[in-house]
C-alpha positions as CSV (number, residue, x, y, z in Angstrom):
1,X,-61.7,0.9,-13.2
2,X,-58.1,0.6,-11.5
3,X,-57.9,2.4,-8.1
4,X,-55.2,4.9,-9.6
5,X,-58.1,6.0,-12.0
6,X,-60.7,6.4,-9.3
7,X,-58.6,8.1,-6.6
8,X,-58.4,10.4,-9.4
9,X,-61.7,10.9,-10.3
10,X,-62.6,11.2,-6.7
11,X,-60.9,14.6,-6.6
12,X,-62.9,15.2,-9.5
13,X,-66.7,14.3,-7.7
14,X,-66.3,16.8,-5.9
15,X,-66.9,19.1,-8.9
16,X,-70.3,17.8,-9.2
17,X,-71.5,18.6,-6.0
18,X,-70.9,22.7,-6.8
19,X,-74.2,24.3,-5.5
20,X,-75.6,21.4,-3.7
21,X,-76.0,22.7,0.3
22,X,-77.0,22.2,3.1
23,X,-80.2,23.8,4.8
24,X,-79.5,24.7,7.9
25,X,-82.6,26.6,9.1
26,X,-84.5,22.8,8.6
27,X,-85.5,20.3,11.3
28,X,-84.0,17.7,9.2
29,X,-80.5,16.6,10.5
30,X,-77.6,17.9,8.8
31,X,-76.4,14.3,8.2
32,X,-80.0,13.0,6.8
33,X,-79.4,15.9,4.1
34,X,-75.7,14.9,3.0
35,X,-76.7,11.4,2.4
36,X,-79.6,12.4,0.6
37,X,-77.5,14.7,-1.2
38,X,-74.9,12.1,-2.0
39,X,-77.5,9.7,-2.8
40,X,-78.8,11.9,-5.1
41,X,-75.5,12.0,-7.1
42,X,-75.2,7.8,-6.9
43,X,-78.8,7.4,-7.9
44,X,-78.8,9.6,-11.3
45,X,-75.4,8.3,-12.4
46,X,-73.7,11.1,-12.0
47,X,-71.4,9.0,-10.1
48,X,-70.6,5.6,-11.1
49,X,-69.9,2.1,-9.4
50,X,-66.3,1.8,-8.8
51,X,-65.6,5.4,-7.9
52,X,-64.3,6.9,-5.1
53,X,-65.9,9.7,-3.7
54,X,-64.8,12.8,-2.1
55,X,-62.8,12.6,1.0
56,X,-64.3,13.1,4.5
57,X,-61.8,16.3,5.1
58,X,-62.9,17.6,1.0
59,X,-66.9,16.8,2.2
60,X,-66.0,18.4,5.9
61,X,-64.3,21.8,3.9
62,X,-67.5,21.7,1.7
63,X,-70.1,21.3,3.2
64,X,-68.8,23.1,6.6
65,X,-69.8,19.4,8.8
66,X,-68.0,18.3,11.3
67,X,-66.3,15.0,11.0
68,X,-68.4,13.0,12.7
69,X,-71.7,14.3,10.7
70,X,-70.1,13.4,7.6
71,X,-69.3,10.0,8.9
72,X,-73.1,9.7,10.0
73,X,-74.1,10.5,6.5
74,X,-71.7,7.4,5.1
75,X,-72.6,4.9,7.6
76,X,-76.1,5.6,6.0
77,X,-75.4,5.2,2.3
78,X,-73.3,2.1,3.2
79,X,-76.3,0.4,5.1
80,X,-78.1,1.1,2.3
81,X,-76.1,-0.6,-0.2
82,X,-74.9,2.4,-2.2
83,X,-71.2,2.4,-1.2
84,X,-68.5,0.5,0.7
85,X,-65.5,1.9,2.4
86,X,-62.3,0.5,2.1
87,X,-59.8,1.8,4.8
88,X,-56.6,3.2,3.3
89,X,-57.7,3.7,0.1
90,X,-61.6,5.5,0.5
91,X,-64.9,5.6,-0.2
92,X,-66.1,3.9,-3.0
93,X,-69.6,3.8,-5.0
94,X,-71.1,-0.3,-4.5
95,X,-74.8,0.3,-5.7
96,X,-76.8,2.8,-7.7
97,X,-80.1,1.7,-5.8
98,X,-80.5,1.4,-2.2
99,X,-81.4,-1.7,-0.4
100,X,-84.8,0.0,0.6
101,X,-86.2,3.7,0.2
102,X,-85.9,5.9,3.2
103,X,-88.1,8.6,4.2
104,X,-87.2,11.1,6.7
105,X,-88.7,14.4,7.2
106,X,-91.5,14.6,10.4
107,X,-93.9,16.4,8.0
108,X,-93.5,12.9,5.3
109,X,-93.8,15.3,2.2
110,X,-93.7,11.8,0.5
111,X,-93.4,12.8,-3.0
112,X,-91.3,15.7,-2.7
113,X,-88.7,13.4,-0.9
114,X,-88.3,10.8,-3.2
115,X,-88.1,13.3,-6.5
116,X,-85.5,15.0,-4.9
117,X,-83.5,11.6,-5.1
118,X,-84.2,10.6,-8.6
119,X,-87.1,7.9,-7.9
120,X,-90.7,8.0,-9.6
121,X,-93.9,8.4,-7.3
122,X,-97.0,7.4,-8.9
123,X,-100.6,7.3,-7.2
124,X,-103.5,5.2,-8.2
125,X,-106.7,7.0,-7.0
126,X,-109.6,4.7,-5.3
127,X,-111.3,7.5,-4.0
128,X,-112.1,11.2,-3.7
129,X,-115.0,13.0,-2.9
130,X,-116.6,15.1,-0.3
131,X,-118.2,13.1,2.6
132,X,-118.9,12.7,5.8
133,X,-115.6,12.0,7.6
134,X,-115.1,8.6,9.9
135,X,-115.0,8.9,13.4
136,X,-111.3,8.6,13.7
137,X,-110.7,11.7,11.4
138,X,-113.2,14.1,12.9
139,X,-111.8,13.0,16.2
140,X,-108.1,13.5,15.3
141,X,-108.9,16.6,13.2
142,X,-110.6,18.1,16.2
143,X,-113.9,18.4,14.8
144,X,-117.5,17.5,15.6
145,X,-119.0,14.3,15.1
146,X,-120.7,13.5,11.5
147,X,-118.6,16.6,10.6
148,X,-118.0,17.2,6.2
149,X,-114.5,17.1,4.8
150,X,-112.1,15.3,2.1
151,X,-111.5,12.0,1.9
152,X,-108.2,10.8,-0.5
153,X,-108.1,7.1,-0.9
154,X,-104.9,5.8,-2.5
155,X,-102.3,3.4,-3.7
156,X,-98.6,4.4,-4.5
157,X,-96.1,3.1,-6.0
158,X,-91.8,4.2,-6.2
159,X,-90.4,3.3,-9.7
160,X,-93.3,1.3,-10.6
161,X,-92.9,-0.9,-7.3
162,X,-96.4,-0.6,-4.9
163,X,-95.3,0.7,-1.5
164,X,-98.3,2.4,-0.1
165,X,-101.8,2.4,0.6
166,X,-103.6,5.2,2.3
167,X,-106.6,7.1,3.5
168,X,-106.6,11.0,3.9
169,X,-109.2,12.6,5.7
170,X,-109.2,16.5,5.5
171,X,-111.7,19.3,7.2
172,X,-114.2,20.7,4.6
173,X,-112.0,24.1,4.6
174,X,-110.2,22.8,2.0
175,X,-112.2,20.3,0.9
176,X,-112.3,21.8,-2.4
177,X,-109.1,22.1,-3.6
178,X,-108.3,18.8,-2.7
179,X,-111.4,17.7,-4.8
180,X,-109.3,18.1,-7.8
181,X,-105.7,16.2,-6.9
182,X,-104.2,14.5,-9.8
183,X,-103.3,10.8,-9.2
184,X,-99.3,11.5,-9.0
185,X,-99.7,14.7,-7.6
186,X,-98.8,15.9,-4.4
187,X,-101.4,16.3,-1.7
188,X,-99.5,18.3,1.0
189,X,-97.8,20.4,-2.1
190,X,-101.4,21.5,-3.9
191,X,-102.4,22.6,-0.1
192,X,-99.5,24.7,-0.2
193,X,-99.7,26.2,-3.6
194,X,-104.0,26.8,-3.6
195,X,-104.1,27.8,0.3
196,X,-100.7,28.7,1.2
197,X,-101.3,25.9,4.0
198,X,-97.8,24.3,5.0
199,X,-97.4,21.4,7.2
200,X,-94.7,21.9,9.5
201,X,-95.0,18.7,12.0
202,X,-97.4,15.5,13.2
203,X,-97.8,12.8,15.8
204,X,-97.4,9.6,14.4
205,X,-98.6,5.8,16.3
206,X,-97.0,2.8,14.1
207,X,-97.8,-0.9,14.7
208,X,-97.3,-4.0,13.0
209,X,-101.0,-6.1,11.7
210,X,-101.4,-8.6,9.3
211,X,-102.4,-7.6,5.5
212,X,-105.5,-9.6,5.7
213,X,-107.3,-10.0,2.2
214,X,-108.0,-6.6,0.7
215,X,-104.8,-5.2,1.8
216,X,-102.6,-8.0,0.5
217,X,-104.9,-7.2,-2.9
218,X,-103.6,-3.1,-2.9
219,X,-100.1,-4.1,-1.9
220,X,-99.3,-7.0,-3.9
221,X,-98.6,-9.5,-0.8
222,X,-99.7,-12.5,0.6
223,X,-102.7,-12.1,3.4
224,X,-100.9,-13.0,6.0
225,X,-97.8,-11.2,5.4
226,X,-97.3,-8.5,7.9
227,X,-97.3,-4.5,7.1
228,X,-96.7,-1.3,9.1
229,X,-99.8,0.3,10.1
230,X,-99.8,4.0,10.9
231,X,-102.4,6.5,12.1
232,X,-101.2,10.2,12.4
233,X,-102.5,13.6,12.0
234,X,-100.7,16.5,10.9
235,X,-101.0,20.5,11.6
236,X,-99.2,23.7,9.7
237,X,-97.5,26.4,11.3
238,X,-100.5,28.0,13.0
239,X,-100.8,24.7,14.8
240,X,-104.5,24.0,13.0
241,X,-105.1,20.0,11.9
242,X,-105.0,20.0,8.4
243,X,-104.9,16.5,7.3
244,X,-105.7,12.6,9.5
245,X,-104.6,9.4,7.4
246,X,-104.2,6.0,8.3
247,X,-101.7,4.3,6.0
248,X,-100.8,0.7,5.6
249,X,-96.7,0.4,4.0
250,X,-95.0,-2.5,2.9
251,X,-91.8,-2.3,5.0
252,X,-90.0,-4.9,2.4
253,X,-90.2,-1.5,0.0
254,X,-89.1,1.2,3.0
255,X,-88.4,1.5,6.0
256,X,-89.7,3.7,8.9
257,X,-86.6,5.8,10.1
258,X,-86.9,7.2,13.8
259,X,-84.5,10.5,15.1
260,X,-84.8,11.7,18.7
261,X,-84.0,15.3,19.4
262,X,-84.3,17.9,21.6
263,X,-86.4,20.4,20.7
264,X,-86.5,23.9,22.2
265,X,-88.7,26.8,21.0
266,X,-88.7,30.4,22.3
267,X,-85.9,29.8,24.8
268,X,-87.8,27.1,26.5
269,X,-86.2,23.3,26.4
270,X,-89.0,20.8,25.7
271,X,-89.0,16.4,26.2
272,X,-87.2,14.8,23.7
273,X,-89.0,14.3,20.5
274,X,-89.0,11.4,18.4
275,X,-89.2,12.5,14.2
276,X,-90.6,9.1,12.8
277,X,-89.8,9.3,8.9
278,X,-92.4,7.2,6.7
279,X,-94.5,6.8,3.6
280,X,-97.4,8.9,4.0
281,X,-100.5,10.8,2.2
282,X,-98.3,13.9,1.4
């Protein structure tokens, strides 16, 4: 494509992005959205390689960003691959695949994530029943030792590709309508649409182990090739523990994204808060 063809068409990408917007009442940053948004667009063709996107002022008048926001959100898609910018002449799509899969949100809401920018999430279950719940659940969850609940034992997979493998324990208050998850169904959403239980936040610890034999097995990897291990515990909007996991993620596949923020609620200003975006058990 000559350049006089896609400066031309980039008046016309603009077009496409009618109805997209942003959601300002989320915790997810304003730039975080855009570039999902825009990756959105690179992802299911609707834009191709070799044409120039929108302007910053057209995507500023849009949107209603600032500058600099929108200029956050394209320093993103550009580490990822998925464009290059050529000063003097604009924006221009490199890639319709990023380098890696990003995941963002505090709350994970794996699946939901992902859809929204044109991948495939698949699930392989290994296990669920109702049982009694390891230690570290009932202890994260809150609840007494030996204590009943859900466990969700899985492997999964973006476009085919096996990312994930993870261990969901939940209290026995929902216990059975997790029972009957479907393997590429949403955990987190079928809470939300049997219960009307919606996880708004979690605390997240991350460190880096070894695969070891039965991991490198679930994730397709040699033994001693190294994996992010994560153990977090989640709560809805009442501030009850809905849900403990322990997850094990190739970081070759995605990457663990970290925001700090101020967060203030009711008036009050509390310590900075570090949003640490991952695969999870959603």
């Amino acid at each position: 494509m000559s350049v006089q063809a896609a400066i031309g068409r980039g008046v016309a990408l603009s077009s496409d992005l009618t109805g997209a917007a942003i959601d300002r009442s989320s915790p997810v940053p304003f730039y975080f959205q855009l570039a999902e948004l825009l990756e959105h667009q690179i992802s299911s063709s609707r834009w191709n390689v070799g044409e120039r996107l929108p302007s910053e002022p057209a995507l500023c008048a849009q949107f209603n960003l600032s500058r600099t926001t929108i200029r956050q959100a394209l320093a993103r898609l550009e580490q990822e691959g998925l464009i290059t910018r050529d000063k003097g002449r604009g924006t221009f799509v490199a890639h319709s695949r990023p380098r890696s899969w990003l995941i963002q949100t505090t709350e994970g809401f794996f699946q939901e994530q992902f859809i929204r920018t044109g991948h495939r999430v698949t699930s392989r279950i290994l296990r669920i029943e109702r049982t009694t719940l390891p230690p570290w659940a009932t202890h994260a969850l809150r609840l007494p030792d030996n204590s009943e609940g859900a466990v969700v034992e899985r492997v999964r997979a973006v476009d085919g590709l096996v990312a994930l493998y993870c261990i969901n324990c939940l209290p026995a208050t929902v216990a059975e309508f997790v029972l009957g998850l479907g393997p590429d169904e949403s955990l987190y959403q079928r809470l939300a649409e049997t219960r009307s239980i919606h996880v708004t936040g979690g605390r997240r610890t991350i460190e880096s182990v070894s695969a070891g034999d039965r991991l490198a097995s679930l994730l397709e990897i040699n033994p001693t090739d190294p994996v992010a291990y994560i153990e977090s515990v989640a709560w809805d909007s009442t501030g009850q523990t809905v849900d403990s996991y322990r997850a094990w993620l190739r970081t070759d596949r995605m990457r663990i994204d970290l925001s700090v923020s101020t967060e203030v609620r009711d008036g009050v200003q509390f310590p900075d808060v570090v949003a640490v975006g991952t695969g999870d058990g959603s």
